[in-house]
ChimeraX commands (.cxc) that place a marker at each C-alpha (Angstrom):
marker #1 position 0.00,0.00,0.00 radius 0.5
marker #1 position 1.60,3.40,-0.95 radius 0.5
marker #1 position 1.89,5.87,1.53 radius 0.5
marker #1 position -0.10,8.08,-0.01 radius 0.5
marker #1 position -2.73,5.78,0.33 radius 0.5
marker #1 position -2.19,5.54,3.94 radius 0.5
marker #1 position -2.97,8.96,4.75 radius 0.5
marker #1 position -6.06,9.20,7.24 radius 0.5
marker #1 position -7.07,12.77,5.21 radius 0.5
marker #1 position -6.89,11.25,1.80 radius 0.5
marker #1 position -10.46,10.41,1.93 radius 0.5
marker #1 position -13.25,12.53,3.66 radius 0.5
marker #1 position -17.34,13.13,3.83 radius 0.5
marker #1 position -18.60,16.05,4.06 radius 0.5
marker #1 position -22.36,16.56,5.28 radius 0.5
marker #1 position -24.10,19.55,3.85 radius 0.5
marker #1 position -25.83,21.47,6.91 radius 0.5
marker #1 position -29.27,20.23,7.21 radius 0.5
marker #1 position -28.84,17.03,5.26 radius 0.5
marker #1 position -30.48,14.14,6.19 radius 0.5
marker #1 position -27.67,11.18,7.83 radius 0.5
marker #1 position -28.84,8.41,6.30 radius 0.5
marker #1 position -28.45,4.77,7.80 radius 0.5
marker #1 position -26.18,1.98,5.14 radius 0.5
marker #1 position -27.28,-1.40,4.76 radius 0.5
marker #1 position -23.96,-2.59,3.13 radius 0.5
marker #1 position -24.89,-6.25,1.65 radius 0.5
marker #1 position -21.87,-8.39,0.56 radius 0.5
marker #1 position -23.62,-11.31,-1.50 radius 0.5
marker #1 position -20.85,-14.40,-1.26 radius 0.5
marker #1 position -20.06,-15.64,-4.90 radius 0.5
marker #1 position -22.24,-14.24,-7.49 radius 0.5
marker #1 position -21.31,-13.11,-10.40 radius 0.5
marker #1 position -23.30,-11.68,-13.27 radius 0.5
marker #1 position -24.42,-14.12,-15.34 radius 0.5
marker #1 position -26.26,-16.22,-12.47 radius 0.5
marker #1 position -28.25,-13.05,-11.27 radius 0.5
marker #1 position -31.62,-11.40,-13.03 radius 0.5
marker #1 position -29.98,-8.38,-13.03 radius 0.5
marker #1 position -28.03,-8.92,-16.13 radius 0.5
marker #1 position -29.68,-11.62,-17.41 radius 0.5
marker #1 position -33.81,-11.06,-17.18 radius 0.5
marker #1 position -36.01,-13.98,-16.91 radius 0.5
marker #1 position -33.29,-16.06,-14.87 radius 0.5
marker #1 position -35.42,-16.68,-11.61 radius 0.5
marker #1 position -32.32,-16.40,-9.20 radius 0.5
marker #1 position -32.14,-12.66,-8.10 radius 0.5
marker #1 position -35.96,-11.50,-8.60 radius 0.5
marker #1 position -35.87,-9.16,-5.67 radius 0.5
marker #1 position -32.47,-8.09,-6.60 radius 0.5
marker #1 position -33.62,-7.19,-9.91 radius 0.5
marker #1 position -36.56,-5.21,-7.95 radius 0.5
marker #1 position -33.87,-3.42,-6.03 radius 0.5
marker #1 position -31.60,-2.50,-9.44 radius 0.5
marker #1 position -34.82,-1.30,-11.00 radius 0.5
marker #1 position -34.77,1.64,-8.81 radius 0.5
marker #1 position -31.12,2.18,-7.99 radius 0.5
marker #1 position -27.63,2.37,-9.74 radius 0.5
marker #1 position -26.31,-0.78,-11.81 radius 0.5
marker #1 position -22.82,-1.20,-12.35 radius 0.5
marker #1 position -21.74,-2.41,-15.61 radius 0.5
marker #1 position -18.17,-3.88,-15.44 radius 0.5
marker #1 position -16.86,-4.62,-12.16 radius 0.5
marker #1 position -13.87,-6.89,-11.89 radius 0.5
marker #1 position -12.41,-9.01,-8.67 radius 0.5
marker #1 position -9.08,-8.47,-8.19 radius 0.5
marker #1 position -8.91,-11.10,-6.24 radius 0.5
marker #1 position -11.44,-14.31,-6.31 radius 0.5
marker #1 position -11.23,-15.23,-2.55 radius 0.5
marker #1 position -13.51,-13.70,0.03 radius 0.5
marker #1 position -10.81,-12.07,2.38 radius 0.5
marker #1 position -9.48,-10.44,-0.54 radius 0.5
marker #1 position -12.45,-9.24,-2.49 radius 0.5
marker #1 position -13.50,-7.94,1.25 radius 0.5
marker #1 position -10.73,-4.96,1.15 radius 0.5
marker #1 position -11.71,-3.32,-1.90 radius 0.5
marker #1 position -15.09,-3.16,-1.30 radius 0.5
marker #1 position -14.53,-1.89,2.19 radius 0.5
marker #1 position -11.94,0.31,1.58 radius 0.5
marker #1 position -11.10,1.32,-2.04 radius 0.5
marker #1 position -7.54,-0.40,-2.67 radius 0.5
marker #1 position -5.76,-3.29,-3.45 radius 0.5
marker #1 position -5.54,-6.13,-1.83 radius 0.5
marker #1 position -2.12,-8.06,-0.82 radius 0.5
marker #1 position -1.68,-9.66,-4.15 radius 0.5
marker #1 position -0.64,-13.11,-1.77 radius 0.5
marker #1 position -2.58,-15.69,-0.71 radius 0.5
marker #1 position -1.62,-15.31,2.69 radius 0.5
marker #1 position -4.46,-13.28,4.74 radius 0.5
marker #1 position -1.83,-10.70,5.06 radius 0.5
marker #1 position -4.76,-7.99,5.69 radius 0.5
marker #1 position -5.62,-9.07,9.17 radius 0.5
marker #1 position -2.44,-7.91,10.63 radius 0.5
marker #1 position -3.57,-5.36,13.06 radius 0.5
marker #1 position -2.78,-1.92,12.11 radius 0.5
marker #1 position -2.11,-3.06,8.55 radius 0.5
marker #1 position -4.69,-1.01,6.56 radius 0.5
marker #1 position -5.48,2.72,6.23 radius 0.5
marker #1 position -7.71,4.01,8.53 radius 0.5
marker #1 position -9.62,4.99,5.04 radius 0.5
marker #1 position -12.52,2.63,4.51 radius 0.5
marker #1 position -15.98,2.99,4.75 radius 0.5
marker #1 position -16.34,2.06,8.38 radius 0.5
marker #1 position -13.71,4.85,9.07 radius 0.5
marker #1 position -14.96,7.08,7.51 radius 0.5
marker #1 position -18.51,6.92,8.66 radius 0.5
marker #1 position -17.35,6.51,12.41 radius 0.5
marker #1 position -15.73,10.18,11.86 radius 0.5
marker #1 position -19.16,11.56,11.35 radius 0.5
marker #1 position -20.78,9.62,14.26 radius 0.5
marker #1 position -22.27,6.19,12.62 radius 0.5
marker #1 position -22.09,3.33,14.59 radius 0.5
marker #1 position -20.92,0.53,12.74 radius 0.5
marker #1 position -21.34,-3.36,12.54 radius 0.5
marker #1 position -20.04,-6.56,10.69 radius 0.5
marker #1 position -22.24,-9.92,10.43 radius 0.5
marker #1 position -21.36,-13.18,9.14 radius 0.5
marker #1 position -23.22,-16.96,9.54 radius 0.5
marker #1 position -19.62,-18.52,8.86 radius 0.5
marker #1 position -16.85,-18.54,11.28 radius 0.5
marker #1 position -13.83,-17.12,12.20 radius 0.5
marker #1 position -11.82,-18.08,9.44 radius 0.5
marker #1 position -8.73,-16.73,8.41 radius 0.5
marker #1 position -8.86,-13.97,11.72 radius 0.5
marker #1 position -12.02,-12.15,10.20 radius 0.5
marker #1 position -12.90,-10.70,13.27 radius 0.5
marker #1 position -9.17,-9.08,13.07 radius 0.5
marker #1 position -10.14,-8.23,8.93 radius 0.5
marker #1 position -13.10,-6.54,10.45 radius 0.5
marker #1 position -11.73,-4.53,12.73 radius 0.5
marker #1 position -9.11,-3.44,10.54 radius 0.5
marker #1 position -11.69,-2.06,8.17 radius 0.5
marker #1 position -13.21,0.19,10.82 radius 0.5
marker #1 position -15.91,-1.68,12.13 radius 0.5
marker #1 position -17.00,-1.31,16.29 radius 0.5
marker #1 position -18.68,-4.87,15.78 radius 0.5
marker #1 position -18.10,-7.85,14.64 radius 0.5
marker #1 position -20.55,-10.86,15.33 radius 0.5
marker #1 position -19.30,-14.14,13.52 radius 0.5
marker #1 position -21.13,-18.19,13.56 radius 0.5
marker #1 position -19.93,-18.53,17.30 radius 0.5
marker #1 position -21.75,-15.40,18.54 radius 0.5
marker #1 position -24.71,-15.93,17.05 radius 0.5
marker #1 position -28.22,-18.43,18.37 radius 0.5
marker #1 position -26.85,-21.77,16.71 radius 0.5
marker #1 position -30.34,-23.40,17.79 radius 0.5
marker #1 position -33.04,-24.07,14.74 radius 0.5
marker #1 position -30.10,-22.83,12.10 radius 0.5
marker #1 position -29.29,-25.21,10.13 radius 0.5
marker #1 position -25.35,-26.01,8.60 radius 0.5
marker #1 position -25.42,-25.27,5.08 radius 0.5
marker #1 position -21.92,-24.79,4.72 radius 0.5
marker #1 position -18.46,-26.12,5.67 radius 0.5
marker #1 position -18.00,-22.55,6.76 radius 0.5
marker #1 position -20.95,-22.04,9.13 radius 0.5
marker #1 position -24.48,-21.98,9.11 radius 0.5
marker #1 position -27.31,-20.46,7.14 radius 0.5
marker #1 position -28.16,-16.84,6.63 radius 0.5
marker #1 position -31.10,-16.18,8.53 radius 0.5
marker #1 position -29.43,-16.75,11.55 radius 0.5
marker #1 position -28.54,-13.00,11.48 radius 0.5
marker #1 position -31.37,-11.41,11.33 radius 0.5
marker #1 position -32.59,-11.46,14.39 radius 0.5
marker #1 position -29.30,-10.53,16.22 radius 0.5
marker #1 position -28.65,-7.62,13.71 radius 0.5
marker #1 position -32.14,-6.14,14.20 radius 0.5
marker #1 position -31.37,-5.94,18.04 radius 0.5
marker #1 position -28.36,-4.32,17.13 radius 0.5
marker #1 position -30.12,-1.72,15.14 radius 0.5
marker #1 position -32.68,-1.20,17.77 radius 0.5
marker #1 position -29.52,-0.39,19.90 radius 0.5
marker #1 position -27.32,1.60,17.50 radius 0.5
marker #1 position -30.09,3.97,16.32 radius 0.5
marker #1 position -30.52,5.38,19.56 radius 0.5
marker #1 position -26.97,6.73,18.90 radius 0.5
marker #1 position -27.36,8.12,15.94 radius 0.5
marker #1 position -27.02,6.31,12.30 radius 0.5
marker #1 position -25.62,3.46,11.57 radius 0.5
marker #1 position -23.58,0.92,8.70 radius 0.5
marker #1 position -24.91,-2.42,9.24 radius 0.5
marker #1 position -22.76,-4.97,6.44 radius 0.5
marker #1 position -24.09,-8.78,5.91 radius 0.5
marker #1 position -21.76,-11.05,4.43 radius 0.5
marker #1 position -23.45,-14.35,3.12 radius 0.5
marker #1 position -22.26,-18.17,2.98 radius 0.5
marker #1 position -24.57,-20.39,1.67 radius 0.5
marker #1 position -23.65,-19.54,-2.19 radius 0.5
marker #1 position -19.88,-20.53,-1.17 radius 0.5
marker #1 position -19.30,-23.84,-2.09 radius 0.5
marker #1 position -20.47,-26.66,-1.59 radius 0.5
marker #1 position -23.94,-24.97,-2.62 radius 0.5
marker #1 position -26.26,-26.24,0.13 radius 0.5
marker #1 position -29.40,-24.96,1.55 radius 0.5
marker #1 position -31.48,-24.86,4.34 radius 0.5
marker #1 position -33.81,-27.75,4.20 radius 0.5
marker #1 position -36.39,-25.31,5.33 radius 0.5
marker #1 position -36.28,-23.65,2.21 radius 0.5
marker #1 position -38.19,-24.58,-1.13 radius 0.5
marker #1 position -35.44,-26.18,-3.18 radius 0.5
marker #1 position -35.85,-24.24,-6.74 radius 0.5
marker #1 position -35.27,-27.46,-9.74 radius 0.5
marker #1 position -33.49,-25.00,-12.32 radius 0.5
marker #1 position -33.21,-26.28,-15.42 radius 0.5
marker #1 position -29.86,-27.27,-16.23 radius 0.5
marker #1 position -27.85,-30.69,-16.12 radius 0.5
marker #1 position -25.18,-29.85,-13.97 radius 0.5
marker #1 position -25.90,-30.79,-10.31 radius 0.5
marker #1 position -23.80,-28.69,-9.31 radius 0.5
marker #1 position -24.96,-25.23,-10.67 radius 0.5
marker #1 position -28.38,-26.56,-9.89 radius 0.5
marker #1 position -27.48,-26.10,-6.17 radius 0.5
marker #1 position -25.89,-22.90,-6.57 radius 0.5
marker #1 position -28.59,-21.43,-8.42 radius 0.5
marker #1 position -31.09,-22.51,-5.48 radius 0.5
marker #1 position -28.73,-21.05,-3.49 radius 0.5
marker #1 position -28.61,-17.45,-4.79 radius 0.5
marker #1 position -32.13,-17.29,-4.87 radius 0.5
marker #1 position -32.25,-18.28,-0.77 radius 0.5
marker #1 position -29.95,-15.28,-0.58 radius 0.5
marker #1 position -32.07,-13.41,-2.88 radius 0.5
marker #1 position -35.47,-14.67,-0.19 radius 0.5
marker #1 position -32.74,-13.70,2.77 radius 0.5
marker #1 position -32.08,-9.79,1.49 radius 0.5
marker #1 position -35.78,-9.34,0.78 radius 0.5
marker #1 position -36.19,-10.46,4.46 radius 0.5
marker #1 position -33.67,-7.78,5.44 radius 0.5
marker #1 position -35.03,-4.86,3.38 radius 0.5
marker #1 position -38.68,-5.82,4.82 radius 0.5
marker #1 position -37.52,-5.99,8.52 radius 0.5
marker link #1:1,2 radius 0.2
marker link #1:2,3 radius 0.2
marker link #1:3,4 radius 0.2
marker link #1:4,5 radius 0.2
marker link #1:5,6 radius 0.2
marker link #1:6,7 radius 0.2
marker link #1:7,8 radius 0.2
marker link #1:8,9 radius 0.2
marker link #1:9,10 radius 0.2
marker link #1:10,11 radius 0.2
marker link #1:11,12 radius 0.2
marker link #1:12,13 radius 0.2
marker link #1:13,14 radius 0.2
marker link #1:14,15 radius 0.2
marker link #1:15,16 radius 0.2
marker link #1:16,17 radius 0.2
marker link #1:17,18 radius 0.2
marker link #1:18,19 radius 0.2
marker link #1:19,20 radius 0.2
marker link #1:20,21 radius 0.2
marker link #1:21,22 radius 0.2
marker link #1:22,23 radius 0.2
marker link #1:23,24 radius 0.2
marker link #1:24,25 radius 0.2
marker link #1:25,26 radius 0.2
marker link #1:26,27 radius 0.2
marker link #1:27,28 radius 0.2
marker link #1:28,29 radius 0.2
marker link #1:29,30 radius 0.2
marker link #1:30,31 radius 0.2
marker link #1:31,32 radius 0.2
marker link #1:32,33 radius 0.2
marker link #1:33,34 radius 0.2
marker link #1:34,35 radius 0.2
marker link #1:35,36 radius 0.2
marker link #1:36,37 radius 0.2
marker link #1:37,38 radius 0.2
marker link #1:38,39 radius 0.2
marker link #1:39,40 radius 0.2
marker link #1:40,41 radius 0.2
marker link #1:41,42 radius 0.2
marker link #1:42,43 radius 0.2
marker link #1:43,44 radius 0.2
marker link #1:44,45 radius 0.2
marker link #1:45,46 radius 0.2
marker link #1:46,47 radius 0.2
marker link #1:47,48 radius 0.2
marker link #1:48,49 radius 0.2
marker link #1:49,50 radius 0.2
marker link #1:50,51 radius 0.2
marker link #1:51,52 radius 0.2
marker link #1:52,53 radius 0.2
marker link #1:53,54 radius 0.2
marker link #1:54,55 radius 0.2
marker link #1:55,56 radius 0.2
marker link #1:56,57 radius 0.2
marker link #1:57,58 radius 0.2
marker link #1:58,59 radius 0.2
marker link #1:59,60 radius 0.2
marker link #1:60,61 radius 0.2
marker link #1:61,62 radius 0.2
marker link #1:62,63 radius 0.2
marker link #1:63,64 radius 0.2
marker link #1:64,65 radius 0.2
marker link #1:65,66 radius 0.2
marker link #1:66,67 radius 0.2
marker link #1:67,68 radius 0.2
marker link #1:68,69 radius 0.2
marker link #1:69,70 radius 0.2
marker link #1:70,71 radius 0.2
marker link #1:71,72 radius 0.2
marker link #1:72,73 radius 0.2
marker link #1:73,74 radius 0.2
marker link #1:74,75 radius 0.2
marker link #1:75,76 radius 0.2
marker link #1:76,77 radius 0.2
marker link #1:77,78 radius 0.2
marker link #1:78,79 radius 0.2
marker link #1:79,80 radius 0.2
marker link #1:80,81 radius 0.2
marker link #1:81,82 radius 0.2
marker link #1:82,83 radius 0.2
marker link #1:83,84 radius 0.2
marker link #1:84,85 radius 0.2
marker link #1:85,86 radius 0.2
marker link #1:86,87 radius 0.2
marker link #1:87,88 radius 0.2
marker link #1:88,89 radius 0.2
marker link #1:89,90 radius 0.2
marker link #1:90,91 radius 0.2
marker link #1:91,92 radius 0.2
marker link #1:92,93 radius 0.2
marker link #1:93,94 radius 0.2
marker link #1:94,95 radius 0.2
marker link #1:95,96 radius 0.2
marker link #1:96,97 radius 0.2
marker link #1:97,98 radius 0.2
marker link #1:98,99 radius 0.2
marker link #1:99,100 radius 0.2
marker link #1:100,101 radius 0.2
marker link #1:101,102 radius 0.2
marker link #1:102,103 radius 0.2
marker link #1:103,104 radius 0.2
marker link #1:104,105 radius 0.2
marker link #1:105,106 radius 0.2
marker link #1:106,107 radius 0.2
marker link #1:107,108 radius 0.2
marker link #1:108,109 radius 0.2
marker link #1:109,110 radius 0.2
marker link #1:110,111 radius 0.2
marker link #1:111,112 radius 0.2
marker link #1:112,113 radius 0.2
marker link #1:113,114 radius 0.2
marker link #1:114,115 radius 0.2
marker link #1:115,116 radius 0.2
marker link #1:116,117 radius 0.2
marker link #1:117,118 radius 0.2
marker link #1:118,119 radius 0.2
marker link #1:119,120 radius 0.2
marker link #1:120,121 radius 0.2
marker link #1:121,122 radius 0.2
marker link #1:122,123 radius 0.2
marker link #1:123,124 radius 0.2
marker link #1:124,125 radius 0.2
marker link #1:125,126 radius 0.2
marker link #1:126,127 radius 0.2
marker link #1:127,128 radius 0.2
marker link #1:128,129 radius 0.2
marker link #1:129,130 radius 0.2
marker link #1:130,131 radius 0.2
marker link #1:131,132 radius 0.2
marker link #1:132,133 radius 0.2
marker link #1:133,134 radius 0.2
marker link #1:134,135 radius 0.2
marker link #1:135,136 radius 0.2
marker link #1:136,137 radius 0.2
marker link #1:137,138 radius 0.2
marker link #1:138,139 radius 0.2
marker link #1:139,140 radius 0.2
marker link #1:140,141 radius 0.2
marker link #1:141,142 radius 0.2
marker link #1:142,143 radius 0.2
marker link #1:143,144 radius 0.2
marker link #1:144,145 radius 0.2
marker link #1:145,146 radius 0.2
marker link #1:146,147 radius 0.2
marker link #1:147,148 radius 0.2
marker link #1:148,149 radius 0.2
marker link #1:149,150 radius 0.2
marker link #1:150,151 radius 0.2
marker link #1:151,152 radius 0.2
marker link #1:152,153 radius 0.2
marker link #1:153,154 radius 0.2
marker link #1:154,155 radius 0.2
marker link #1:155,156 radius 0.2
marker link #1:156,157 radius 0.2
marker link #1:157,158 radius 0.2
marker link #1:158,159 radius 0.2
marker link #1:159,160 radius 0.2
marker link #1:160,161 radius 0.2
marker link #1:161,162 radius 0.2
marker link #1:162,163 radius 0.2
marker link #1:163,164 radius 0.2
marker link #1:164,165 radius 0.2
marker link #1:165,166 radius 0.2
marker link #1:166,167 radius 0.2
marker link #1:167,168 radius 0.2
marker link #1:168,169 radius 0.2
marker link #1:169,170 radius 0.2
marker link #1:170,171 radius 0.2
marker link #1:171,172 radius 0.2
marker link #1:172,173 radius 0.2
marker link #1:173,174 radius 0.2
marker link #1:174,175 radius 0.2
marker link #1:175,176 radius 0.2
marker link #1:176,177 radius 0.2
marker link #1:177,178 radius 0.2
marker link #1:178,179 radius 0.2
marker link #1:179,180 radius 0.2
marker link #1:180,181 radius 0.2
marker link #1:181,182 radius 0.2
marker link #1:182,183 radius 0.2
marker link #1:183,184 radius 0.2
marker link #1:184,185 radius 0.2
marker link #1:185,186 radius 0.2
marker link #1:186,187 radius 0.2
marker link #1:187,188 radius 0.2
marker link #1:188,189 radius 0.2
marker link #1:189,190 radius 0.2
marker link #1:190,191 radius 0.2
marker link #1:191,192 radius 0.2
marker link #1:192,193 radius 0.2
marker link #1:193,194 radius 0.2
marker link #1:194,195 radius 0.2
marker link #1:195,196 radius 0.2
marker link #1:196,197 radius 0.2
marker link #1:197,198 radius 0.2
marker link #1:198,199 radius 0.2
marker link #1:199,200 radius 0.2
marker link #1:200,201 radius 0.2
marker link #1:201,202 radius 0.2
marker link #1:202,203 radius 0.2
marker link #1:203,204 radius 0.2
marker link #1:204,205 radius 0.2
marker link #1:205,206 radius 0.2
marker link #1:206,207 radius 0.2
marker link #1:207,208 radius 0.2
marker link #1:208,209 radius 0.2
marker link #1:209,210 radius 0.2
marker link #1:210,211 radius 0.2
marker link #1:211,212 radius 0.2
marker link #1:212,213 radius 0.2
marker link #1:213,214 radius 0.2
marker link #1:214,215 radius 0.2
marker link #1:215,216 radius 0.2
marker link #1:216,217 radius 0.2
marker link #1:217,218 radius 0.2
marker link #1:218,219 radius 0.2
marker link #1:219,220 radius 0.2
marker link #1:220,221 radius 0.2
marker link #1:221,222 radius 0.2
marker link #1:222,223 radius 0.2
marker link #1:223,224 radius 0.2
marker link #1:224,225 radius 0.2
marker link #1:225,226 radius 0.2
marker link #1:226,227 radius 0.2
marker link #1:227,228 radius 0.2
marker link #1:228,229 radius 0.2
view
């Protein structure tokens, strides 16, 4: 990281007087990429409230990983640089990144901030998330395990969240706003969801991409859950 980039002042919001402070839902959807979502391709049947959503918001057009691993992809879109090109989780040394990202710079103006994920503490997230800014992090082992089903080598299905983030809300807002970021699991593989769920039978012959289509469209029921709550 240059030093340039390191510099605490090199990013900064501004609030007109008067403006409304608006609360951030920040939703990071594990593993999709374009073609497999309704958004680009109409008619799929995977993203159908995502499409909703895009229908009345901003769609980017070409977006490109710089890195296809979770821990990786997690910097940019937190913070606006490069990752360690390495595969080592080199990001969740303490101090390592600028104090630039989005949790950062939302704290300055007063937002309370929090991180949620149904998978656990691999590779020293809770470290990655504190790095990035965040006052909260709450991971697969501080969440209600009972009724949640596994659905992942990782963790535990989505919904599992919702609950403990509203509470969190409830608490935050009394503060002031807040940035509340979801990262998903069950579209990692190995594709699986809760059995609770209507399994969607996609049409295609790969098993495979059968299960990861039903999957995005459990995270595509889960963030419709979110926006209604």
């Amino acid at each position: 990281i240059a030093e340039s980039e390191r510099l605490d002042a090199s990013l900064e919001l501004k609030a007109k007087n008067g403006a409304p402070r608006y609360n951030v839902v920040f939703f990071i959807f594990e593993s999709l990429n374009w073609k497999s979502s309704d958004v680009y391709i109409p008619g799929l049947g995977t993203t159908p409230f995502l499409e909703q959503m895009a229908s009345q918001g901003q769609i980017i057009e070409n977006q490109y990983t710089v890195v296809p691993h979770t821990t990786k992809a997690v910097v940019p879109l937190n913070c606006g640089i490069y990752p360690y090109l390495d595969t080592k989780p080199i990001e969740t040394t303490p101090g390592i990144l600028p104090r630039r990202c989005l949790a950062h710079i939302l704290r300055s103006q007063g937002y309370q901030t929090a991180f949620f994920q149904p998978a656990a503490n691999f590779e020293e997230r809770h470290q990655l998330v504190a790095n990035m800014g965040y006052d909260v992090y709450r991971g697969l082992n501080d969440l209600p395990q009972e009724g949640f089903e596994e659905t992942n080598y990782f963790g535990r299905e989505e919904r599992m969240m919702l609950e403990p983030s509203l509470e969190w809300v409830d608490s935050a807002r009394k503060e002031g706003p807040f940035l509340l970021t979801y990262l998903t699991l069950s579209t990692h593989h190995n594709y699986v969801t809760p059995q609770s769920f209507p399994y969607v039978e996609y049409d295609v012959e790969d098993v495979d991409q059968r299960n990861y289509y039903s999957a995005v469209r459990y995270i595509d029921t889960f963030l419709k859950e979110v926006h209604d709550e």
